[in-house]
C-alpha positions in Angstrom: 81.0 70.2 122.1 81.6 73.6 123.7 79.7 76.8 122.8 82.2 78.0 120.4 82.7 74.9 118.4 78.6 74.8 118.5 78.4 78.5 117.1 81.1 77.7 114.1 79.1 74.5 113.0 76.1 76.1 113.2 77.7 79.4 110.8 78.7 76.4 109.0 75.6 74.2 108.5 73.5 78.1 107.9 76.1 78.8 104.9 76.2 75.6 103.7 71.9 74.3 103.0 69.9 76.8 105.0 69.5 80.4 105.4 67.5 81.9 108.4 64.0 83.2 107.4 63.0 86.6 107.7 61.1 85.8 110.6 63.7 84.2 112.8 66.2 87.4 111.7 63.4 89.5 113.0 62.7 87.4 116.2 66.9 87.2 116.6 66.9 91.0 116.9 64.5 91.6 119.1 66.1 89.1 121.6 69.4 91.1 121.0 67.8 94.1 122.2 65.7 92.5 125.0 69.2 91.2 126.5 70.9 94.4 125.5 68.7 96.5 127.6 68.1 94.1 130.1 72.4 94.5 130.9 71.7 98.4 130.4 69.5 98.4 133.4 71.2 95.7 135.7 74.8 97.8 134.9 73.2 100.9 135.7 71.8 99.5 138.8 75.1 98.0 139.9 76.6 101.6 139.0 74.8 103.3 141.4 74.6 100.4 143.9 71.0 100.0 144.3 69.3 96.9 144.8 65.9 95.7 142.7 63.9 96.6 145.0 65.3 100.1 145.4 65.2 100.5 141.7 61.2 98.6 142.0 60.5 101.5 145.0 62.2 104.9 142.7 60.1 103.4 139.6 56.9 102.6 141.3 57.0 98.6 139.8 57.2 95.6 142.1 60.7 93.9 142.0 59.5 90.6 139.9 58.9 93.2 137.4 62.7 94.6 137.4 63.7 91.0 137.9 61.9 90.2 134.6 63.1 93.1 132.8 66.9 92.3 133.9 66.2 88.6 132.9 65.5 90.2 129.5 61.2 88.1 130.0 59.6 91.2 129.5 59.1 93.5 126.9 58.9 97.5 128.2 56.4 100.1 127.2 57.8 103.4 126.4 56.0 104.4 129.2 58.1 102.2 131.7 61.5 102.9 129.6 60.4 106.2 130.9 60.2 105.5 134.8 63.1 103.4 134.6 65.3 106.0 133.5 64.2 108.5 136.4 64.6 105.7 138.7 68.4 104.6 137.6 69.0 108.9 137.4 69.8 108.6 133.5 68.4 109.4 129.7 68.0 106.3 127.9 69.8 105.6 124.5 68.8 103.2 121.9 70.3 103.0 118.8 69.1 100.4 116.4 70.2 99.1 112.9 70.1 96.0 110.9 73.6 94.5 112.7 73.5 95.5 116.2 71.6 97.1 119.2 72.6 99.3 121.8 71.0 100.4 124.7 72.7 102.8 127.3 71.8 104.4 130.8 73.6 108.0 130.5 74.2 109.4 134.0 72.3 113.1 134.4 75.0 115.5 135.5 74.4 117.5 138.3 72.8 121.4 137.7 
C-alpha cells in the first residue's frame, strides 16, 4: 500500500472508531514543528551555500549538533535558536497555532 492510500485509511479508520488523544495531538505538533524548523535551517543553509560545519564553526556547536537539529532529533533552547540565527545571517520566525507551524530564516538586509 503506498503512503497515500496508508494516510486515507488511516483518516478513515480515526473517523470511523477512534479519535487521537490529547496527548498524541500534542506530541503530533511538536513533531511538526521539530521538522518544520529542522527544513528552516537546512533551507537557509543551502541559501547561503554553507556547509554544516560552516554553519557548526559561525554558531560555535559541533556539526553532530546541526546534523541533529536538521534531522529534526533535537529539541533547541532559545538560547541556540539564538546562535543559529546569527550564524545562517537571519531573524527567526515562528508562528504557531492549533493547525499548523511555521518556522522561517528571514535574511538581514544589508545597512
Amino acid at each position: 500500500m503506498n503512503h497515500s492510500r496508508w494516510k486515507v485509511k488511516r483518516e478513515q479508520e480515526l473517523g470511523a472508531d477512534h479519535s487521537e488523544t490529547e496527548e498524541i495531538r500534542a506530541e503530533r505538533a511538536e513533531i511538526r514543528l521539530a521538522m518544520a524548523f529542522a527544513k528552516a535551517v537546512y533551507d537557509r543553509r543551502k541559501e547561503l551555500g554553507l556547509s554544516q560545519s560552516d554553519v557548526a564553526e559561525r554558531a560555535g556547536l559541533t556539526q553532530a549538533k546541526v546534523s541533529r537539529i536538521e534531522g529534526a532529533d533535537a529539541v533547541p533552547t532559545l538560547p541556540l535558536l539564538r546562535r543559529l540565527a546569527r550564524a545562517l545571517d537571519a531573524s527567526l520566525s515562528i508562528a504557531m497555532d492549533e493547525e499548523q507551524e511555521e518556522v522561517v530564516f528571514v535574511a538581514r538586509t544589508a545597512a
